[in-house]
N, C-alpha and C positions, 0 to 999 in steps of 0.2 A: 825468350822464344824456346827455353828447355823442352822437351816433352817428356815426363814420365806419369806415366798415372799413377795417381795418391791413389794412398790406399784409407785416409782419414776425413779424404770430401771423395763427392762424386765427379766423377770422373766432367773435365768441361771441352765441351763441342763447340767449335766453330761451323756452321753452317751457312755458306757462302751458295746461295739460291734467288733468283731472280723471276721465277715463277710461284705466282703470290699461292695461287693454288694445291702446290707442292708444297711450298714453303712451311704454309702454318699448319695440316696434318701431319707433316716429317717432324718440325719442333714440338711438337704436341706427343707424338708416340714417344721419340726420344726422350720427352722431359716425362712421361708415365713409366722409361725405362728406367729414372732414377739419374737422366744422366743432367748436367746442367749447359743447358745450351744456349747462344749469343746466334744470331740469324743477321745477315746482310746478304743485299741483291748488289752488293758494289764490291769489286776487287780491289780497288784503290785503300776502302773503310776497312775491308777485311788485312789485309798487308800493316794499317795503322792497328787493330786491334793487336794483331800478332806480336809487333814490336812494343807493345803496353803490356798486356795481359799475357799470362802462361793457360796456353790450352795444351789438351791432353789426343785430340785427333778433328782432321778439319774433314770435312764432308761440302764437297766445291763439284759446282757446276763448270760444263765447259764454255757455255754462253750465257754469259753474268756482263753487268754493265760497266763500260769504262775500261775495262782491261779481262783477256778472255782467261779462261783456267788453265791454260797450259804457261801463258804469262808468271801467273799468280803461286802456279806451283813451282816453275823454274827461279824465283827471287826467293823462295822458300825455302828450298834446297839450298841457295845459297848462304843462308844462315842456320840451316839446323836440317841435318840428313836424319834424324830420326823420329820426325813428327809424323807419325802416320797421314797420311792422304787417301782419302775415296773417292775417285773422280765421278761424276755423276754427266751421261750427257744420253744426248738421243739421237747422234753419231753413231752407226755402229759398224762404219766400217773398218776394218782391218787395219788400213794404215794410220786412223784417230785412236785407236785401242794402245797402239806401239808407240806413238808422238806419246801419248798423254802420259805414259810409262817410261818413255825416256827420259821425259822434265822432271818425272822424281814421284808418280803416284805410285802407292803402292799396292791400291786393286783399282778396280775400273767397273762401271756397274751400266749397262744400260737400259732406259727409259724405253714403254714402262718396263717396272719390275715387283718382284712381289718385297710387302714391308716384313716380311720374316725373314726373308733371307738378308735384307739390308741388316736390319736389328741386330742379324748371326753376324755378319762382316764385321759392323763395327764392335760387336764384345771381342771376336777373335782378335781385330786386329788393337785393339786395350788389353789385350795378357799377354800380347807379346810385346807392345812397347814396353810394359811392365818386367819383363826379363829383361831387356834388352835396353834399361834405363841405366842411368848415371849408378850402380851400387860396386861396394868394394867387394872385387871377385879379380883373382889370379887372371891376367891376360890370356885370354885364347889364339892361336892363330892357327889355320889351317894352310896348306899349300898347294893351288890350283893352276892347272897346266905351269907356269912359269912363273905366276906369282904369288905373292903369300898375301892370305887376307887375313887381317886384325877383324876380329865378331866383336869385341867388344868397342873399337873406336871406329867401326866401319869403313876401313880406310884399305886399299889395296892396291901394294907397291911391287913392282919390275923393275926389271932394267934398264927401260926406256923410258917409265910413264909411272906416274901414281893418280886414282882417282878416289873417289868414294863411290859408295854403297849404299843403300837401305839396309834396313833392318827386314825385308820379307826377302831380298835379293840374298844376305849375308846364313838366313835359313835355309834357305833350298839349295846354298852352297855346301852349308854345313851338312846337310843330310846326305847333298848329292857323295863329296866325301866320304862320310862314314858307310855308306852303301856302294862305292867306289865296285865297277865292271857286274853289276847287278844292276838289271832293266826294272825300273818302276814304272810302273802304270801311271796314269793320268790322277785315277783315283786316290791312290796311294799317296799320292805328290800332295793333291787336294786335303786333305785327312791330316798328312804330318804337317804340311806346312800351313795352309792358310785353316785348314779347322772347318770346311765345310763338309758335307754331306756326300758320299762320291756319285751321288745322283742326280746332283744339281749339272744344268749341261753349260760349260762355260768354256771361255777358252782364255782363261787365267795363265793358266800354264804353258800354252803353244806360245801365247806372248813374253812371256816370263825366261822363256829358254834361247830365243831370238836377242833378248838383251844380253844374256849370258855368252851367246856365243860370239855377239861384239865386241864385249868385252875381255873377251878370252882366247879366241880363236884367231888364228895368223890369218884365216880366208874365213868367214861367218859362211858363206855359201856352201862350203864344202867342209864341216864340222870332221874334227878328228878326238873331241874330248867330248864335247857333248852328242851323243848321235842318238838318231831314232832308232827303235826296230818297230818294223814294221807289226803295224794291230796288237801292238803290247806296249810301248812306252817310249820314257829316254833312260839312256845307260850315260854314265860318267867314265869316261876312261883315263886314267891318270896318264898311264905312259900308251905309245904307239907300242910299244913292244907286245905289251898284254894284250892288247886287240888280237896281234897276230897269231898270240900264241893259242888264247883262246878260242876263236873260229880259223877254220881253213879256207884260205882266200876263195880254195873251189867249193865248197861247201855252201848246201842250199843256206843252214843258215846266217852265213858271211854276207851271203845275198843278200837277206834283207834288212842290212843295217845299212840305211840311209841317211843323207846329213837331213 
């Protein structure tokens, strides 16, 4: 159940779809993509293909037969945090975007949608498992609020607690880092991490930052490392000290850094 994309076959899809209608134009544009694709409408078949076969990124609905996709991605994660995930559903509310994101996808797309921009998701998201695959490269780790994350074994240990990661979570940690008390825009976020377009309107990111701050944050509700400012982005703040030092608590713009 490794996932890295070859670079001497084409890259192979799991498409886990139970609407016959989607089904066969989605494997169809995909497979005129070059890419090679395997299609089931059953979560159970898909779960056995997974433990037989090495695929390279699965593209899974949220209402599929026998077992739903937030199932099928949480036993996934359990053996392999780095297989890319597309969730696909026609959900689009707020709290199915975040569930589907907690169990281990790693974008989320809802129904309908245009096929160019799906097409763009899944090549961005096949160059970065491809980075971020099995290769011999000196270990990386960065150090976020209190604990230290491994980018290469996706794994990220405290004092209390160690969990994993994704591979699009272990990016936007990395960048947020390297960008450390600089506000990124939305766009910017979009552009460096997932590789889309900063025109496309998503809310990839507002969910993506929600996991980070449960993950990281003593109170997720009142962020003191990941924070908003207001009509410009999120800002990383390593230590509380720079915050302070940075804005003046009375200062208009201290105001408008919101969690």
């Amino acid at each position: 159940m490794n996932s890295q994309a070859a670079s001497k076959r084409a890259p192979k899809i799991l498409l886990v779809e139970d609407e016959t209608n989607l089904a066969r134009p989605l494997q169809f544009n995909l497979e005129q993509e070059g890419y090679e694709v395997r299609q089931t409408p059953s979560g159970k078949e898909a779960l056995a293909w997974l433990s037989s076969q090495q695929f390279d990124l699965i593209i899974l609905d949220l209402m599929i037969e026998e077992m739903d996709g937030f199932e099928v991605a949480r036993l996934v994660r359990q053996q392999d945090q780095k297989l890319p995930i597309l969730m696909l559903t026609a959900r689009s509310a707020e709290r199915d975007r975040i569930q589907g994101l907690e169990v281990g996808a790693d974008d989320y797309m809802v129904k309908p949608f245009h096929l160019k921009e799906l097409l763009l998701r899944v090549q961005r998201m096949l160059q970065r498992a491809d980075w971020y695959g099995d290769k011999a490269r000196p270990p990386r780790e960065i150090k976020v609020a209190d604990y230290t994350v491994n980018l290469e074994t996706l794994t990220v240990a405290g004092s209390q607690r160690e969990f994993q990661i994704t591979t699009l979570e272990a990016k936007l940690l990395e960048l947020f880092v390297t960008e450390s008390n600089r506000v990124l825009s939305r766009s910017e976020l979009l552009e460096k991490v997932w590789g889309y377009r900063s025109d496309l309107e998503t809310r990839t990111v507002d969910n993506f930052i929600v996991r980070l701050r449960r993950y990281f944050e003593e109170e997720p509700e009142q962020p003191k490392h990941f924070v908003s400012v207001r009509g410009r982005g999120y800002m990383y703040v390593p230590e509380l000290r720079i915050l302070d030092c940075a804005f003046n608590p009375q200062s208009n713009q201290a105001a408008r850094l919101r969690g």
